[in-house]
Biopython code that builds the backbone (N, CA, C, O; Angstrom):
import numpy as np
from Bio.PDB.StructureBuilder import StructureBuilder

atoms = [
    (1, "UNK", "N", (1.984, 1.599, 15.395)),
    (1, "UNK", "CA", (2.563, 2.901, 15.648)),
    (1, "UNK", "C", (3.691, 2.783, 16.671)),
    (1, "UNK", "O", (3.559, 1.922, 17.542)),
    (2, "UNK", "N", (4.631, 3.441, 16.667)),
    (2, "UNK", "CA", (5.346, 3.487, 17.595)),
    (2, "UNK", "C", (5.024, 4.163, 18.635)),
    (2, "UNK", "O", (4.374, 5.208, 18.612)),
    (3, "UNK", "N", (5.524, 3.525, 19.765)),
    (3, "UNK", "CA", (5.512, 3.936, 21.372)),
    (3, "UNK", "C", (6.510, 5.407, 21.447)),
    (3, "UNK", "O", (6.179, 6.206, 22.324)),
    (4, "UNK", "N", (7.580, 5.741, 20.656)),
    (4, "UNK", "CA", (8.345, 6.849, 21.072)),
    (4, "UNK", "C", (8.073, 8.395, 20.369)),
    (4, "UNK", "O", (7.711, 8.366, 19.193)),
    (5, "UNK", "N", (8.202, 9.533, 20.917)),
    (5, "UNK", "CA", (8.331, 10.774, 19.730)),
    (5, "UNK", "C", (8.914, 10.114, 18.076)),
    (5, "UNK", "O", (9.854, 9.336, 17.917)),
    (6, "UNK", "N", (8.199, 10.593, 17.208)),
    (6, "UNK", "CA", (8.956, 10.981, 16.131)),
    (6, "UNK", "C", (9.470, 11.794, 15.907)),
    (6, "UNK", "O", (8.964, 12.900, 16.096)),
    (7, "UNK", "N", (10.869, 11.638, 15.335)),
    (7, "UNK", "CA", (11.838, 12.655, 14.754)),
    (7, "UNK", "C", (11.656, 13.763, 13.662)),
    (7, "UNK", "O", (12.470, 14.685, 13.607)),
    (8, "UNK", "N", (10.677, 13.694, 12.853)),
    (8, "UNK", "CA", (10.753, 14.360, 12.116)),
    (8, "UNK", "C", (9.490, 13.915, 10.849)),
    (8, "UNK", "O", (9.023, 12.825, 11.182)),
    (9, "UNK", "N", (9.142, 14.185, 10.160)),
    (9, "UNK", "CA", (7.694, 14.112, 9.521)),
    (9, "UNK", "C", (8.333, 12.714, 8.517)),
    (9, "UNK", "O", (7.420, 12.127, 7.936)),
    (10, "UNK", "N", (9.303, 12.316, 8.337)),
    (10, "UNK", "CA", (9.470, 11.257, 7.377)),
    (10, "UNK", "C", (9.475, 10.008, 8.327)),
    (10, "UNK", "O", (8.912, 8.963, 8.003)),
    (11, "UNK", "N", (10.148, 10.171, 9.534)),
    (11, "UNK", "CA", (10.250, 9.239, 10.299)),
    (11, "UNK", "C", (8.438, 8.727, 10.560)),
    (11, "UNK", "O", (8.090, 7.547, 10.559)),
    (12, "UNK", "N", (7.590, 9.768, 10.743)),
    (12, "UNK", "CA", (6.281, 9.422, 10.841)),
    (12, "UNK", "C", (5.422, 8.755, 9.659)),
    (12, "UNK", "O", (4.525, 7.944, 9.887)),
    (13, "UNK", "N", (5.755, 9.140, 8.491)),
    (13, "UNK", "CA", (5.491, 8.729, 7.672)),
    (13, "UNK", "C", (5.859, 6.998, 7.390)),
    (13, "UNK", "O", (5.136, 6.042, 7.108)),
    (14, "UNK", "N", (6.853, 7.093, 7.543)),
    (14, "UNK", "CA", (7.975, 5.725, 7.379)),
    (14, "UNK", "C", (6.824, 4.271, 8.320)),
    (14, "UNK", "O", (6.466, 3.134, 8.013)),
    (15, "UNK", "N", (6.614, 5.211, 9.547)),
    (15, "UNK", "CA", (5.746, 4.242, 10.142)),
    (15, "UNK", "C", (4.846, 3.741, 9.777)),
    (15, "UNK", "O", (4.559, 2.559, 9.966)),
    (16, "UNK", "N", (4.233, 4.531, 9.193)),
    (16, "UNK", "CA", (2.648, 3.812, 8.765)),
    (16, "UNK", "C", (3.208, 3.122, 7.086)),
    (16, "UNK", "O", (2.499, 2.232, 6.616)),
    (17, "UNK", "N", (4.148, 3.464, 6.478)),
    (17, "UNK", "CA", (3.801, 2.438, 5.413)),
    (17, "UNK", "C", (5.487, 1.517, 5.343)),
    (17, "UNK", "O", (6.038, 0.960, 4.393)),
    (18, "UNK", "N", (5.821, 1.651, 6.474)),
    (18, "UNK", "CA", (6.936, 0.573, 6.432)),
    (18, "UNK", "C", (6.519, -0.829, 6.192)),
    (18, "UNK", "O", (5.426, -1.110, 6.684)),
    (19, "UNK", "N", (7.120, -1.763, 5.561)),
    (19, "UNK", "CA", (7.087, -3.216, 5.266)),
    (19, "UNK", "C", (7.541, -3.068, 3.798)),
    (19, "UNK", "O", (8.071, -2.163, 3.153)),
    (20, "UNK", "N", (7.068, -4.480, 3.495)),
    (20, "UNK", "CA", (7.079, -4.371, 1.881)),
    (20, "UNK", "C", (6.412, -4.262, 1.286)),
    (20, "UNK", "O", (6.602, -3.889, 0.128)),
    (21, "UNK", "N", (4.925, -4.623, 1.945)),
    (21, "UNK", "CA", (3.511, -4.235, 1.303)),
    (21, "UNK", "C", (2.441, -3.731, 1.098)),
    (21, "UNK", "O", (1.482, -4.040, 0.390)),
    (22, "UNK", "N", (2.838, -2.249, 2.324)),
    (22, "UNK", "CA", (1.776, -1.852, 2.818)),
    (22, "UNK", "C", (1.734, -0.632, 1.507)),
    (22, "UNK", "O", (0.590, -0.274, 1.227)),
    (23, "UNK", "N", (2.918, 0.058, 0.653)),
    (23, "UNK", "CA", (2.777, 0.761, -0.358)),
    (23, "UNK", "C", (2.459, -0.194, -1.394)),
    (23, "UNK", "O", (1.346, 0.206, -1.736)),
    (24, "UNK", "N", (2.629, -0.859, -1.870)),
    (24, "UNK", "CA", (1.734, -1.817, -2.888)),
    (24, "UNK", "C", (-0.003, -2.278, -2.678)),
    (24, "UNK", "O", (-0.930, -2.469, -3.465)),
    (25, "UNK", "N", (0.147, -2.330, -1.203)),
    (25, "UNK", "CA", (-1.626, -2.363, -0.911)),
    (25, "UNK", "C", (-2.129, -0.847, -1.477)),
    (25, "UNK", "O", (-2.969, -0.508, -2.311)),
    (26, "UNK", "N", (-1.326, -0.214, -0.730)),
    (26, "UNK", "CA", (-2.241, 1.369, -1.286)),
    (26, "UNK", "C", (-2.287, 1.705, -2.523)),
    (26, "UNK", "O", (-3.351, 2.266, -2.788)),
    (27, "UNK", "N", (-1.374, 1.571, -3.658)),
    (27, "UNK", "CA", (-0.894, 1.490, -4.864)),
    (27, "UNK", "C", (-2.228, 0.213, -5.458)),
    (27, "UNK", "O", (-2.876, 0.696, -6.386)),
    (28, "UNK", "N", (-2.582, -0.909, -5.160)),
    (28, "UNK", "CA", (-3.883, -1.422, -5.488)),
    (28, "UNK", "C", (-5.331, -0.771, -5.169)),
    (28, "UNK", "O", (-6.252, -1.130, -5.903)),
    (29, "UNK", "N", (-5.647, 0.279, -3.999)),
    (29, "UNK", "CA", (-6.575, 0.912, -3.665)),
    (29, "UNK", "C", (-6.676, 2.042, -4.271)),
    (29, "UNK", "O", (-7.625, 2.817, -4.153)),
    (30, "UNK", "N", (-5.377, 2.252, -5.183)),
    (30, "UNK", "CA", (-5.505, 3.892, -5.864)),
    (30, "UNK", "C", (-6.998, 4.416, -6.172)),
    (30, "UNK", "O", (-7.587, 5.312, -5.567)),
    (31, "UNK", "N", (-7.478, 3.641, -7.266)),
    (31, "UNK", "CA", (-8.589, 3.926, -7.537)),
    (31, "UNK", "C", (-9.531, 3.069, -7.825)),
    (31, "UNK", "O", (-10.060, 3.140, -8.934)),
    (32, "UNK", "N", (-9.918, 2.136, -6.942)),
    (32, "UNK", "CA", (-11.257, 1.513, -6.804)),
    (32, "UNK", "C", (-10.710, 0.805, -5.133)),
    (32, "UNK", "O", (-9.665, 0.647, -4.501)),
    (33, "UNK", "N", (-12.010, 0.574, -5.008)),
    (33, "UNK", "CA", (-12.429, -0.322, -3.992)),
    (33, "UNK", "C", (-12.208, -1.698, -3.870)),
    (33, "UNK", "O", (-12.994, -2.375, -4.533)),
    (34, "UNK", "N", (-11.760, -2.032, -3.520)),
    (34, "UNK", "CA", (-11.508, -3.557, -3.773)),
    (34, "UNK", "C", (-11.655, -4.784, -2.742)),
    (34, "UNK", "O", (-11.274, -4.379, -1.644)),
    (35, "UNK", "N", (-12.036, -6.041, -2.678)),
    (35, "UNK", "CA", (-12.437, -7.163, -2.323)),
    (35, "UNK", "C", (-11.254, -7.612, -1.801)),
    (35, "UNK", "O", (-10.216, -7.335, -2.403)),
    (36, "UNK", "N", (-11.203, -8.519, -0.380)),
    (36, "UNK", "CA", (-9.598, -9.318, -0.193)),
    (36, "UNK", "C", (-9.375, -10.018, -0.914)),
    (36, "UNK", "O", (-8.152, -10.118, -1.012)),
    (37, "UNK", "N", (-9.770, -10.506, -1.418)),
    (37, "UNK", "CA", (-9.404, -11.996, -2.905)),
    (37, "UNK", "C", (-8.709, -10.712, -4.251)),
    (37, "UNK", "O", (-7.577, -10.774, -4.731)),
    (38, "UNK", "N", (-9.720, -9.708, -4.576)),
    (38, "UNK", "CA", (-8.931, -9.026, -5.855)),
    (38, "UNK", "C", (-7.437, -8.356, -5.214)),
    (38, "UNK", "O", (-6.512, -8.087, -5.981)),
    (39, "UNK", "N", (-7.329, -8.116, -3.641)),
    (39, "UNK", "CA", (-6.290, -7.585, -3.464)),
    (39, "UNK", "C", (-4.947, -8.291, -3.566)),
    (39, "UNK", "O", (-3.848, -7.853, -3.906)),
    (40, "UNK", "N", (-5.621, -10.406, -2.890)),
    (40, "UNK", "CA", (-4.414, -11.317, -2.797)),
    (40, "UNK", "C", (-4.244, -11.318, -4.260)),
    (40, "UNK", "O", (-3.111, -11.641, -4.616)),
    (41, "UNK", "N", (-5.057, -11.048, -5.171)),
    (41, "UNK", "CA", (-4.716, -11.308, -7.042)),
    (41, "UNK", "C", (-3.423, -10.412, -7.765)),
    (41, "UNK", "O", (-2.562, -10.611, -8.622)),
    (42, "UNK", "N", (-3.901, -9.190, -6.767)),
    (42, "UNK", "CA", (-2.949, -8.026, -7.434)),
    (42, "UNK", "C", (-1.934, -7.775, -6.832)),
    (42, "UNK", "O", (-1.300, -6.794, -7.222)),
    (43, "UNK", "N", (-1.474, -8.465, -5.815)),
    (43, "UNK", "CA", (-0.220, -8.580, -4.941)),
    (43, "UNK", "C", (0.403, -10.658, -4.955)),
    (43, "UNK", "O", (0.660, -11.451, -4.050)),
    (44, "UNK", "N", (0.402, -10.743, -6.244)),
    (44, "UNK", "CA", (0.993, -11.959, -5.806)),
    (44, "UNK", "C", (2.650, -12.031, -4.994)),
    (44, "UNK", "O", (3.448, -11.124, -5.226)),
    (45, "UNK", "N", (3.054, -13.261, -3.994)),
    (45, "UNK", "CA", (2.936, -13.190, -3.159)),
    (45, "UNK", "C", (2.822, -13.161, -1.969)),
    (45, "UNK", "O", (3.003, -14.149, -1.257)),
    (46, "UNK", "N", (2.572, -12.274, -1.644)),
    (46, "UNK", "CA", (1.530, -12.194, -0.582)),
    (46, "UNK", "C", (0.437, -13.475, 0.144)),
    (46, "UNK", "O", (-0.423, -14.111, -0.466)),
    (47, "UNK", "N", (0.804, -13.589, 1.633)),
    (47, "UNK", "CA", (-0.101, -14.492, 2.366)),
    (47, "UNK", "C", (-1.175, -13.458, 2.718)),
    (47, "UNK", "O", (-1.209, -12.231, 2.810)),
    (48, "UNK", "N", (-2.234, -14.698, 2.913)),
    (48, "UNK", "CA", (-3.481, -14.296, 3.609)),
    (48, "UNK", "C", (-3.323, -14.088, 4.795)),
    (48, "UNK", "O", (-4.388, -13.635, 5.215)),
    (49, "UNK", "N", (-2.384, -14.178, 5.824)),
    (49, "UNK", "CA", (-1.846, -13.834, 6.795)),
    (49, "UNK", "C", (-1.171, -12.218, 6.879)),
    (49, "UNK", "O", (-1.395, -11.344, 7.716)),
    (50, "UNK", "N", (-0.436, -12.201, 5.904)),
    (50, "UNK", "CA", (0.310, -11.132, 6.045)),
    (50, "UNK", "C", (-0.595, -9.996, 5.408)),
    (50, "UNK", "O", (-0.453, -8.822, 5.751)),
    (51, "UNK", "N", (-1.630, -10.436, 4.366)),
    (51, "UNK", "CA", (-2.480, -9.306, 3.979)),
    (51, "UNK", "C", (-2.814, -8.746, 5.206)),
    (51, "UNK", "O", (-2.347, -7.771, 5.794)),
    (52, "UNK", "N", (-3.745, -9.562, 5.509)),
    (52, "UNK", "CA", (-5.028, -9.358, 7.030)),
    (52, "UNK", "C", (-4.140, -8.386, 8.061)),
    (52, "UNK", "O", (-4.514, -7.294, 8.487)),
    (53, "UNK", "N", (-3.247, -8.853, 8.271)),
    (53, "UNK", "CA", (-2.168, -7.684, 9.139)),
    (53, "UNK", "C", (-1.866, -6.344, 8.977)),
    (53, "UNK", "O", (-1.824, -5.353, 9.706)),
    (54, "UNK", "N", (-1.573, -6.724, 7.256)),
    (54, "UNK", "CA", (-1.515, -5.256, 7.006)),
    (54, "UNK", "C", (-2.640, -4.212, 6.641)),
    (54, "UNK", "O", (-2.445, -3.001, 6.748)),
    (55, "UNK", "N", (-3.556, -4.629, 6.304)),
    (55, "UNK", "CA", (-4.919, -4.032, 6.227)),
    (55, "UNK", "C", (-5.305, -3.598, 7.592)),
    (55, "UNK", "O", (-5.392, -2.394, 7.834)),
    (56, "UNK", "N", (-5.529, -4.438, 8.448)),
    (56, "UNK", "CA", (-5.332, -4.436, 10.018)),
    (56, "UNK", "C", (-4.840, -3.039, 10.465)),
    (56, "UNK", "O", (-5.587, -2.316, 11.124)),
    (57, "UNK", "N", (-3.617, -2.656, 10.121)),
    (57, "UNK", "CA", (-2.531, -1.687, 10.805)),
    (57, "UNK", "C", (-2.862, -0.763, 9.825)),
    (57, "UNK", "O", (-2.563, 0.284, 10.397)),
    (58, "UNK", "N", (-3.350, -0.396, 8.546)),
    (58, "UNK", "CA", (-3.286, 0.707, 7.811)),
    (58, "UNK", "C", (-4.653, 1.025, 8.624)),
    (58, "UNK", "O", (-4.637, 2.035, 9.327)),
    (59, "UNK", "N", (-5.705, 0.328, 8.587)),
    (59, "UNK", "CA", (-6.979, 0.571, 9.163)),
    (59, "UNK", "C", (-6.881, 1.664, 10.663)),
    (59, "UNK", "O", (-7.409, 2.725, 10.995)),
    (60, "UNK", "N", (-5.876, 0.683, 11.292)),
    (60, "UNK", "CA", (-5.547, 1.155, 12.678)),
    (60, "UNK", "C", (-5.055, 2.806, 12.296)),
    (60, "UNK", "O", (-5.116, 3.642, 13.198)),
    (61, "UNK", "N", (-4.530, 3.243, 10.793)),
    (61, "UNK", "CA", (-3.642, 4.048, 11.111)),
    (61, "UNK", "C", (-4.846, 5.096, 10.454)),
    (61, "UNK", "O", (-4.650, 6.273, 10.758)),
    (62, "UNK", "N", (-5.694, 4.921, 9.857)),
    (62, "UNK", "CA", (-6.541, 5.617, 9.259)),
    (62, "UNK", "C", (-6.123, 5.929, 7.724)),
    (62, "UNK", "O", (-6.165, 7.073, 7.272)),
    (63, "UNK", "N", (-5.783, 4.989, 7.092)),
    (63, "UNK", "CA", (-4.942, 5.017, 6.143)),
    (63, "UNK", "C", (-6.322, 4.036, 4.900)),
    (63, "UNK", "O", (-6.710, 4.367, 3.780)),
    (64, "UNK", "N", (-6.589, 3.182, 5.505)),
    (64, "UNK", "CA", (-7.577, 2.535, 4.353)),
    (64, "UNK", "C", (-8.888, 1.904, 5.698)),
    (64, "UNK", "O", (-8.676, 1.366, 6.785)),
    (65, "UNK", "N", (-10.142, 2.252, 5.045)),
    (65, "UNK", "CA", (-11.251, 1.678, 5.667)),
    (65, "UNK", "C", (-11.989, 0.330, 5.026)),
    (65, "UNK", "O", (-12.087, -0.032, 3.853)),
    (66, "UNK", "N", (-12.486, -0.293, 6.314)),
    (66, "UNK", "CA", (-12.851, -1.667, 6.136)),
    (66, "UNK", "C", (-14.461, -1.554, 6.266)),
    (66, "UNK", "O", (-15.054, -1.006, 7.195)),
    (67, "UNK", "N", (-15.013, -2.153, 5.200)),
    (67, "UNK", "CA", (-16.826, -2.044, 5.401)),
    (67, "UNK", "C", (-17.021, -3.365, 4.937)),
    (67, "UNK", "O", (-16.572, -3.826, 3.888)),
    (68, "UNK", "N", (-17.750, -3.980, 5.820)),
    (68, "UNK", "CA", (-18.498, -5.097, 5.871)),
    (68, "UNK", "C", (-19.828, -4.997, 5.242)),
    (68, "UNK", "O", (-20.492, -3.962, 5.194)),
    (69, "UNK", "N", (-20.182, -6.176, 4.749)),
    (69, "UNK", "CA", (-21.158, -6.221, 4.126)),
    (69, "UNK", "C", (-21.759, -7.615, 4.658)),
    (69, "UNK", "O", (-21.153, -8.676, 4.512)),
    (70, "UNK", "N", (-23.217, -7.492, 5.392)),
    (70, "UNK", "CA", (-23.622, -8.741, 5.993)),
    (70, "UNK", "C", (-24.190, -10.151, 4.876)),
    (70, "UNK", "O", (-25.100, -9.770, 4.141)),
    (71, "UNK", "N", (-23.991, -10.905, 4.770)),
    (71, "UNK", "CA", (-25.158, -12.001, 4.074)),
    (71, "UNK", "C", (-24.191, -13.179, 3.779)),
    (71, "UNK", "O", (-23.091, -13.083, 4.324)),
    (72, "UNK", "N", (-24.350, -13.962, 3.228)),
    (72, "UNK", "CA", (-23.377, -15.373, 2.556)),
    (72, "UNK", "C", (-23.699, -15.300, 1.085)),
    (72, "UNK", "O", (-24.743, -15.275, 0.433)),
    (73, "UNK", "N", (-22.077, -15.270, 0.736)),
    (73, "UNK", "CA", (-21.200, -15.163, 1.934)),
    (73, "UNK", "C", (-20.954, -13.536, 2.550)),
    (73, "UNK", "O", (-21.518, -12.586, 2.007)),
    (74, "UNK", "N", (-20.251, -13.395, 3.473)),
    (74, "UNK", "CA", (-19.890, -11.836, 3.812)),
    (74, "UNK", "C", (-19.155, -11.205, 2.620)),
    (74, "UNK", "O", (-18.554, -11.651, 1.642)),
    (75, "UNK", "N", (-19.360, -10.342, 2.958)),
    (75, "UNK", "CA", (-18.478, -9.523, 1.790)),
    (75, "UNK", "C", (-18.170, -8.047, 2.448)),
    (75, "UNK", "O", (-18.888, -7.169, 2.928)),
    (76, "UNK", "N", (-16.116, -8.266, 2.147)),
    (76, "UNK", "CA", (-15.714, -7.469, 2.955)),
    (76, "UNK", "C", (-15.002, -6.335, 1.828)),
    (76, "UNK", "O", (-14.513, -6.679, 0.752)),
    (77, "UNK", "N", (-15.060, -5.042, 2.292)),
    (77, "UNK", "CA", (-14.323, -4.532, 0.994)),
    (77, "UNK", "C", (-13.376, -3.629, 1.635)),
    (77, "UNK", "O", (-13.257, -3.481, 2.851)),
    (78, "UNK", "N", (-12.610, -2.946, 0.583)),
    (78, "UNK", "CA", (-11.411, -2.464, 1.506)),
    (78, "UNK", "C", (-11.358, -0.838, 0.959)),
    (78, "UNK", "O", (-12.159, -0.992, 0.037)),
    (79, "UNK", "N", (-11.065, 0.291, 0.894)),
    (79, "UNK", "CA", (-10.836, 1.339, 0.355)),
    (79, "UNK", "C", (-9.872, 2.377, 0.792)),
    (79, "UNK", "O", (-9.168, 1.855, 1.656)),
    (80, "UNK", "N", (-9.573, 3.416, 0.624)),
    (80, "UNK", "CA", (-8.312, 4.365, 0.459)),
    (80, "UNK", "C", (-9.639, 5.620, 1.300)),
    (80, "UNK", "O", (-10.761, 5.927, 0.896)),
    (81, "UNK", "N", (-8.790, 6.132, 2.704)),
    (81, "UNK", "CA", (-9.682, 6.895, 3.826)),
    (81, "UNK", "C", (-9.536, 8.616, 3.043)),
    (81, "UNK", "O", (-9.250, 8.520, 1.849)),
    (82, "UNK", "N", (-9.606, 9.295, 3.272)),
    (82, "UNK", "CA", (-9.122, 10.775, 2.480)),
    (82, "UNK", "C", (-7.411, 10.943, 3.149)),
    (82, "UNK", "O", (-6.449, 11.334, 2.487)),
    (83, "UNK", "N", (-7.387, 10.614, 4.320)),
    (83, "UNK", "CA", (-5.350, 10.461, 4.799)),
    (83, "UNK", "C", (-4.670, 9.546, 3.646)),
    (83, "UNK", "O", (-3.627, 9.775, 3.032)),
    (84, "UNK", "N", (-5.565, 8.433, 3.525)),
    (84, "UNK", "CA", (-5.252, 7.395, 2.752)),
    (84, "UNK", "C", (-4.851, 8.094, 0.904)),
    (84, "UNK", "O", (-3.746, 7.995, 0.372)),
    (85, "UNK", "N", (-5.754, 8.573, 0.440)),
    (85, "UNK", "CA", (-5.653, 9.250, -0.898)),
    (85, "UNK", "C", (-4.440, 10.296, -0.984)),
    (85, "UNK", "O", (-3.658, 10.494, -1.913)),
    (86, "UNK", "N", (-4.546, 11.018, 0.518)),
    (86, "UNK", "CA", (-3.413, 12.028, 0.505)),
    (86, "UNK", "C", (-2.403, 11.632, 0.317)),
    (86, "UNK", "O", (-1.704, 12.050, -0.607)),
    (87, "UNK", "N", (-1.827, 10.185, 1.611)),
    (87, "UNK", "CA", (-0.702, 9.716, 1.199)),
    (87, "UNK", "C", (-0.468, 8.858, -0.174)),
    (87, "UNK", "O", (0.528, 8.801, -0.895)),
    (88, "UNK", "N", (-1.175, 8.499, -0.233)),
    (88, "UNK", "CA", (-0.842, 7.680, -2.197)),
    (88, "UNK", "C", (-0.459, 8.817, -2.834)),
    (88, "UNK", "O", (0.500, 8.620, -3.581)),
    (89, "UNK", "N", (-1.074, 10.532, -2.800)),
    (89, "UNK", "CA", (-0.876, 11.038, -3.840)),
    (89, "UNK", "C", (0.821, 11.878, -3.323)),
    (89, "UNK", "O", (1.430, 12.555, -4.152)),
    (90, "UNK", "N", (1.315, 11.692, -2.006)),
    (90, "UNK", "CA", (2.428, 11.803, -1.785)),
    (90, "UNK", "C", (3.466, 10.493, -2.267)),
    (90, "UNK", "O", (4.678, 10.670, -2.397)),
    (91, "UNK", "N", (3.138, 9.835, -2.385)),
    (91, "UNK", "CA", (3.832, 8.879, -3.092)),
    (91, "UNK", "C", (4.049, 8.865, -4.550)),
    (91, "UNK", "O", (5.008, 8.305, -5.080)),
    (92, "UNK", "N", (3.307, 9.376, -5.055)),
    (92, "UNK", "CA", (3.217, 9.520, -6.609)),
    (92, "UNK", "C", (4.638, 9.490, -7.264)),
    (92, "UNK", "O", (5.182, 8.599, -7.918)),
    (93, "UNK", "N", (5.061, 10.692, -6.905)),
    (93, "UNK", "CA", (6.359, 11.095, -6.757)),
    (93, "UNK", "C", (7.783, 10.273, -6.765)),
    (93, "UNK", "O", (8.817, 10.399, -7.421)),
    (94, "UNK", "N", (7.386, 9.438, -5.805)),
    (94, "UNK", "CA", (8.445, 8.175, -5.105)),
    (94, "UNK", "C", (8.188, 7.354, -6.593)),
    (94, "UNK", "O", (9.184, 7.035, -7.243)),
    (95, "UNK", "N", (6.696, 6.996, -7.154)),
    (95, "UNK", "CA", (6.575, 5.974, -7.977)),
    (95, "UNK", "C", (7.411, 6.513, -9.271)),
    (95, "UNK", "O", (7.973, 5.777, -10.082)),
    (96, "UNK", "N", (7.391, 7.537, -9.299)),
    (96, "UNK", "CA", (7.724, 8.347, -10.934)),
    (96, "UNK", "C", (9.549, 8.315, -10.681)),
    (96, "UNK", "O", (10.341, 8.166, -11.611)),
    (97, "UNK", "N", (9.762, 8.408, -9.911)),
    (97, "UNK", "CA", (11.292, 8.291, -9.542)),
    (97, "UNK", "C", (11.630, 6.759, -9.962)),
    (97, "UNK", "O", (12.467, 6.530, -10.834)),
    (98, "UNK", "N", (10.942, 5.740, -9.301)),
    (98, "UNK", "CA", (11.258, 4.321, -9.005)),
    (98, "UNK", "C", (11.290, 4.006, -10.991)),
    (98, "UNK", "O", (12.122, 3.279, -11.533)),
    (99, "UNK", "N", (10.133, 4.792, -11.755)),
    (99, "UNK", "CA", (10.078, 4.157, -13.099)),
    (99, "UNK", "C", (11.237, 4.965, -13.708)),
    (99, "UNK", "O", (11.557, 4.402, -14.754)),
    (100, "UNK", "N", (11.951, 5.984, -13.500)),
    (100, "UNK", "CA", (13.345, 6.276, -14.087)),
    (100, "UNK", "C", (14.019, 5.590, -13.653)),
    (100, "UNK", "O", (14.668, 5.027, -14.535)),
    (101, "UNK", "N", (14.365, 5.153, -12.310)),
    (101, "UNK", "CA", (15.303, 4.016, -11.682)),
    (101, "UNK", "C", (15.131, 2.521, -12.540)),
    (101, "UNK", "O", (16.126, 1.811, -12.687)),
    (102, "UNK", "N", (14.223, 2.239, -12.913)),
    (102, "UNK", "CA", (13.896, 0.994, -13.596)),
    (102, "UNK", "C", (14.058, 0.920, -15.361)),
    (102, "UNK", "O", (14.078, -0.114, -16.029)),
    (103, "UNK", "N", (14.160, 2.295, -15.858)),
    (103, "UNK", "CA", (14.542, 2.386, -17.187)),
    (103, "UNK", "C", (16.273, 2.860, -17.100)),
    (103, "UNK", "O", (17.000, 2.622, -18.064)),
    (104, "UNK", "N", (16.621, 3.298, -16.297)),
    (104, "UNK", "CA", (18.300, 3.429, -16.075)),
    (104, "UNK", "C", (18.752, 2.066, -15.782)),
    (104, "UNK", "O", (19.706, 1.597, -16.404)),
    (105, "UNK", "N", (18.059, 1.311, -14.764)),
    (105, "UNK", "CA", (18.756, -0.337, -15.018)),
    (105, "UNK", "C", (18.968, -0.614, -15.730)),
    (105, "UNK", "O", (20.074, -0.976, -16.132)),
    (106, "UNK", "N", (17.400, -0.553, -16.540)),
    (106, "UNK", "CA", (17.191, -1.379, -18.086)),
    (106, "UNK", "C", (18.429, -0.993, -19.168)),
    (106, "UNK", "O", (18.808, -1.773, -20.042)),
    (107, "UNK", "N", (18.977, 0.326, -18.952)),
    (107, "UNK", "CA", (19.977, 0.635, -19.679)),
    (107, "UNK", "C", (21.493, 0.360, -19.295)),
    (107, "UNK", "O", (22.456, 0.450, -20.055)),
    (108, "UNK", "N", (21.499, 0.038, -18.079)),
    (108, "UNK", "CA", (22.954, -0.484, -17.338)),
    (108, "UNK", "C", (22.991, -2.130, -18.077)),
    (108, "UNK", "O", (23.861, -2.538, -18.846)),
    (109, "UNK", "N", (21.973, -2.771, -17.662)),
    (109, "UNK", "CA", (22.094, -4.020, -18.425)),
    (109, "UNK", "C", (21.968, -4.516, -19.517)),
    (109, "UNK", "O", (22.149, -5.700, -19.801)),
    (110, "UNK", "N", (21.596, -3.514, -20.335)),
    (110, "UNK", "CA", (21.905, -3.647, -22.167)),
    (110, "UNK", "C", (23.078, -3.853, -22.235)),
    (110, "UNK", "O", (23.879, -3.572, -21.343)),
    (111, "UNK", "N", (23.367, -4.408, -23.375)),
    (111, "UNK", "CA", (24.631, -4.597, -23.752)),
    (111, "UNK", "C", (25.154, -3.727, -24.282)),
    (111, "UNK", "O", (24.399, -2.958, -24.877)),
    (112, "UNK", "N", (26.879, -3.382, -24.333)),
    (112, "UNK", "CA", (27.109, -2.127, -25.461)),
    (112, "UNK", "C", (27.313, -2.109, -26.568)),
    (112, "UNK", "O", (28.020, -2.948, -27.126)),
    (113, "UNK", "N", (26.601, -0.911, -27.294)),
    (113, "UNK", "CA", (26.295, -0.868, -28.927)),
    (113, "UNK", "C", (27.848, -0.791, -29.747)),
    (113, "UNK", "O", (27.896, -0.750, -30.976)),
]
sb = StructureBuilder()
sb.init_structure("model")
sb.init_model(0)
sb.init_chain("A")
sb.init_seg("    ")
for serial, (resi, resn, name, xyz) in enumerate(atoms, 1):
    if name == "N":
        sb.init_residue(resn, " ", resi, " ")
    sb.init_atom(name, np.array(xyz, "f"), 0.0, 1.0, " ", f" {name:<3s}", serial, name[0])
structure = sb.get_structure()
């Protein structure tokens, strides 16, 4: 989180899912629960370093919760908090934009008929 006021509700937003992977982590938690191994699968990639961080900081932000599970081996799982669901489903939006942006490429780089 940042140390200063935020400017304005995007600037706050911006914080908690700035990087490159912290909307693709949430975008894998949409709808299930998931294991750190199925998450490094669905984000190839991605280090086991840089996961752990970012799970780390969404956790911190109340954005996705971490539940342990005791025995051998451990088993750790990861999930989407109700802030967490809210913001994915504010993103929705962003995603539905990004797939017109990606079929307008697709049409810039066709060739002409």
């Amino acid at each position: 989180m940042k140390n200063q006021p935020y400017q304005c509700g995007i600037d706050a937003a911006i914080d908690v899912i700035e990087g490159k992977w912290k909307v693709l982590i949430l975008w894998a938690l949409h709808d299930a629960t998931r294991r750190f191994g199925e998450l490094r699968r669905l984000l190839p990639g991605i280090s086991e370093k840089v996961l752990t961080q970012q799970l780390r900081e969404l956790e911190t932000d109340d954005i996705v919760h971490r539940e342990v599970y005791e025995g051998v081996p451990l088993r750790v799982e990861y999930s989407l908090t109700e802030h967490g669901q809210a913001l994915n489903t504010a993103l929705a939006p962003l995603s539905a934009w990004g797939k017109v942006r990606l079929a307008r490429l697709g049409e810039a780089d066709a060739p002409a008929a």
